[in-house]
N, C-alpha and C positions, 0 to 999 in steps of 0.2 A: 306461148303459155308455159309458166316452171312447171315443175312435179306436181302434183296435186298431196303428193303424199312427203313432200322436203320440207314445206313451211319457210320459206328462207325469207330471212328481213324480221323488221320488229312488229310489234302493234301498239299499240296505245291501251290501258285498259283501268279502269277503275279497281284498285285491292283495297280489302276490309282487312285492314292491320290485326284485327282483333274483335271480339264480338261488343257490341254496342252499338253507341249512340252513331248521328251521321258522323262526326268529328272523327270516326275512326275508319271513312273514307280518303282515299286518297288515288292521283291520277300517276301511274307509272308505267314502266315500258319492259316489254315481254318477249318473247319465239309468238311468231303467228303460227295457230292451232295446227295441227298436220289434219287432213282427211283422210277418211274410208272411203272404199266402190262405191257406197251407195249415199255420201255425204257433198255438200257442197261446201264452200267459203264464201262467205258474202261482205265485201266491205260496206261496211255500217254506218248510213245515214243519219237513222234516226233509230232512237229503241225506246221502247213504253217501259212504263214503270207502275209496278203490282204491287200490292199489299203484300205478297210472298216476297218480292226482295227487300222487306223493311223487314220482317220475320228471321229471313236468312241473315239481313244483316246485323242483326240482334241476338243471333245464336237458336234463336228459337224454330226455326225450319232448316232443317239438314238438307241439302240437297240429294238426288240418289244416284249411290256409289258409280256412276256410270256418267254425269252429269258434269260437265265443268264447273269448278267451287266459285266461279265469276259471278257476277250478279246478271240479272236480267233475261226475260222468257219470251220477249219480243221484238222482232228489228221489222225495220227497211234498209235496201239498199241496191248494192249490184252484185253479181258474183264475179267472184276475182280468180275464183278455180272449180273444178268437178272432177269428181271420182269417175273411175271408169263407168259404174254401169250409169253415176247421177250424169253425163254428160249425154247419154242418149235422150233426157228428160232435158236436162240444162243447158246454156249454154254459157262461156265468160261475156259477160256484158250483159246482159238480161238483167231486168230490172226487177225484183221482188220484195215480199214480206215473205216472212217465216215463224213460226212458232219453230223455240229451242229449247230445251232442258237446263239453258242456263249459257253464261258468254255474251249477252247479249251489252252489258256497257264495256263495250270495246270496237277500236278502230277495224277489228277482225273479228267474227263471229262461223262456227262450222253448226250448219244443221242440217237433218236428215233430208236428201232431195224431197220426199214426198210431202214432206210438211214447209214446204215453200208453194205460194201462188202470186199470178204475177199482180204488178201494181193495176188498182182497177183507173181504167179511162177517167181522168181527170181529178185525180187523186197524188198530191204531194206525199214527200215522201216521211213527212211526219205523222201526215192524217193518215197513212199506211202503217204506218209502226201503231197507230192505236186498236189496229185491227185483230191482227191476229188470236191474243190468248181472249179476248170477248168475243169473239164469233165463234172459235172454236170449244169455250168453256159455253156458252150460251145453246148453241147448235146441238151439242151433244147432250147436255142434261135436260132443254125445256122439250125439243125436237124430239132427239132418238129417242132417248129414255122417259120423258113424259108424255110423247106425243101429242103435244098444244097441237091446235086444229082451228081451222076459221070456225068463228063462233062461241069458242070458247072464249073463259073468262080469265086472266091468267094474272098475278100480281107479279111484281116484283121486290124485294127490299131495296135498299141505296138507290132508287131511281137518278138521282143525279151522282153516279159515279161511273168511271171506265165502264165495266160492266152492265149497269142500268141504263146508262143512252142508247147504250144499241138493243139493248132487250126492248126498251120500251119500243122503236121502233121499229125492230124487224116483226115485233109481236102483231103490232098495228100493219104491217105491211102483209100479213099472212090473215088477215082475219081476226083477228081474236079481240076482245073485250079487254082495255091493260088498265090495270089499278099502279101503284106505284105510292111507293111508304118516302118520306124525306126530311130531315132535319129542321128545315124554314120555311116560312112564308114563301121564299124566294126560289128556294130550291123545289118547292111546289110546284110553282110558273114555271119553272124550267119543264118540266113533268111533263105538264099540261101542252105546253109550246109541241112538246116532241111528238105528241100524240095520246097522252095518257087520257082516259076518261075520265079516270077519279087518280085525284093526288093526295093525300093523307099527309100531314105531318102530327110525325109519330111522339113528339114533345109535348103535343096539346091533346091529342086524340085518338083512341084503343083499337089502331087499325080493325081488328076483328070486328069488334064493331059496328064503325064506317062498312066495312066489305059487305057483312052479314045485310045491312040496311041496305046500298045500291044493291044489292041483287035480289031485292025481295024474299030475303032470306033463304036463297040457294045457297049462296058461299059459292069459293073460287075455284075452280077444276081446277088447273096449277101454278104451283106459289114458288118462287128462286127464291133462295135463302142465304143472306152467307152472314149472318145474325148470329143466330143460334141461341142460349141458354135461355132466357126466358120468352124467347121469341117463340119456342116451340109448342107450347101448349095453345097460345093463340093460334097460332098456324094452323093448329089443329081444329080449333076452333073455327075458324074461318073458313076450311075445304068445304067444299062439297061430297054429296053423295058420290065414289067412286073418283074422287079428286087426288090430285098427285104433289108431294113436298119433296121437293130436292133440295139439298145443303152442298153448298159448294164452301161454305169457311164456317166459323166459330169464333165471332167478334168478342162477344157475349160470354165465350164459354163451351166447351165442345159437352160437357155431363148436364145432361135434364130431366126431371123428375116429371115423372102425365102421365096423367089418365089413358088408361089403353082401352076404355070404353069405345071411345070417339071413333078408334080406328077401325076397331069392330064393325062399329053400328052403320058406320058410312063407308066401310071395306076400304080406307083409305091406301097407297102406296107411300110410304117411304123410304128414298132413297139419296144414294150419294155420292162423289167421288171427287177423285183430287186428280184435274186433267193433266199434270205433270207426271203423274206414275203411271197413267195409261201405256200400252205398247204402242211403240210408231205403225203397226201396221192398223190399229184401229184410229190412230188421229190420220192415217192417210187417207180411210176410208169417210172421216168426217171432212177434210182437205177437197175431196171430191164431190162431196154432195156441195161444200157452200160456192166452189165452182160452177155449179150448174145448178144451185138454187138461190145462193144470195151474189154471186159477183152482175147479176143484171141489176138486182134494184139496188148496189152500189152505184153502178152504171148510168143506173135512171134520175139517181139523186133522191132515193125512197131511202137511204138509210147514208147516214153523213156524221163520224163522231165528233164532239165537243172537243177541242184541246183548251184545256185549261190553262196552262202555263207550256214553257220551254225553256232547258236551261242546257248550255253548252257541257259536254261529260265532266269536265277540266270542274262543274261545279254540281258533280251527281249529291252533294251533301245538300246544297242548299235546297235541290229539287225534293231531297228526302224531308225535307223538313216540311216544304208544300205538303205534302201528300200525309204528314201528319196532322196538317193544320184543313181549315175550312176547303175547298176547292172544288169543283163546278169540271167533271170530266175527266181526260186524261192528260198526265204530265208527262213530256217526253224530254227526252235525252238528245242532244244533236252532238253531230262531228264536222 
């Protein structure tokens, strides 16, 4: 095994010449990352692709100062090296996914040992790269911080997107009652297929609503949002008494103008965060609950993401372009 900490040899890695369009992707060759004690190097199978790397790659999402300026917040792969203390955790050869702070379209990727888990039983390693930043964005805002519970009523927005597949189903795999908002007819069925109760498309019909109606006019304990601007005051509309709104993006628009009655009268919670700037030692601690609460029903086949597309790094533009356009799941990156 080399140094963990030399780096030696090249990588492969997608650079943004400049902020814009995809066109201002391009595939070139680098120093592979050096690591820290408590970091890994994973050569990189496959890596997912987020709305935040169309952002960064437009200039409009900064990554934070501590982060690689590379694109990408999710891989599979193996590991190629461990820091001293990550090798008591890891080992070279081991087969994982990881949430990173960024690096991830490259033939070399370094992310903190704790935020790697291994690949689940019978899971390639693309439908592994779809995992990570949706289980762990999903886990922490509907779970920790909302506390979804069997029985509850919980919607989603984008039901067919990266994020939405897997809500819709780990929702359903936990008990809970799942609504889910969608652009088409089609994309409804998709909804509905994964587990959703009720599928709304939001082009023809005022979610709020639809929700307010299936529940007999309770409304929805809690609603994932990455919508935002005028989505908010329906949302509001829609909770329940003592119901929870979490915002994880701003499609829409991040400034909204509402009524602060609703929140009063029905003691609503709103909240929010951006799982990239959390500290690693609180995504470690979310790393370990979906270890021991979702890697079984991966396991079991209770929760399985959509891949959409696939496009080799050599063409992370044209994948960018998918992910602009219509699409059904998650797009991933191979090497």
């Amino acid at each position: 095994m080399s140094s963990p900490f030399s780096g030696p040899g090249s990588t492969r890695y997608v650079e943004v010449m400049r902020p814009g369009g995809p066109e201002e992707m391009h595939l070139t060759n680098g120093a592979v990352p050096p690591i820290g004690p408590d970091e890994v190097r994973i050569h990189v199978e496959a890596a997912g692709i987020n709305r935040a790397d169309l952002l960064q790659r437009a200039g409009k999402y900064a990554p934070p100062a501590t982060a690689s300026p590379i694109l990408g917040l999710e891989v599979a792969g193996y590991i190629s090296a461990a820091g001293e203390r990550a090798s008591m955790i890891w080992q070279v050869g081991e087969e994982v996914c990881a949430l990173v702070d960024g690096g991830g379209y490259a033939t070399e990727c370094v992310a903190p040992s704790v935020q790697c888990l291994p690949i689940p039983d019978g899971f390639s390693m693309v439908q592994a790269a779809a995992l990570p930043e949706a289980l762990f964005t999903i886990w922490y805002n509907v779970f920790q911080r909302c506390r979804l519970s069997s029985g509850e009523t919980f919607l989603v927005h984008g039901g067919t997107s990266g994020i939405g597949v897997i809500a819709i189903q780990l929702a359903r795999a936990i008990g809970a009652r799942v609504f889910a908002t969608a652009g088409t007819p089609e994309k409804c069925g998709v909804c509905l297929k994964l587990g959703a109760e009720v599928a709304i498309d939001y082009t023809a019909t005022d979610f709020s609503a639809v929700a307010l109606e299936r529940t007999a006019g309770r409304g929805i304990d809690v609603i994932l949002d990455m919508v935002g601007g005028d989505y908010f005051e329906r949302n509001l509309r829609a909770l329940a008494t003592e119901g929870r709104l979490v915002n994880i993006a701003y499609m829409n628009g991040s400034r909204v103008m509402a009524d602060l009655a609703p929140v009063m009268q029905k003691r609503l919670t709103i909240t929010g965060s951006v799982m990239r700037r959390l500290p690693s030692l609180e995504k470690s601690m979310i790393a370990q609950e979906l270890m021991l609460r979702v890697w079984p029903l991966l396991e079991r086949g209770s929760i399985i993401p959509i891949i959409d597309s696939t496009f080799p790094m050599s063409h992370a533009a044209d994948a960018h372009r998918r992910m602009e356009g219509p699409h059904i799941g998650k797009i991933i990156l191979t090497n």
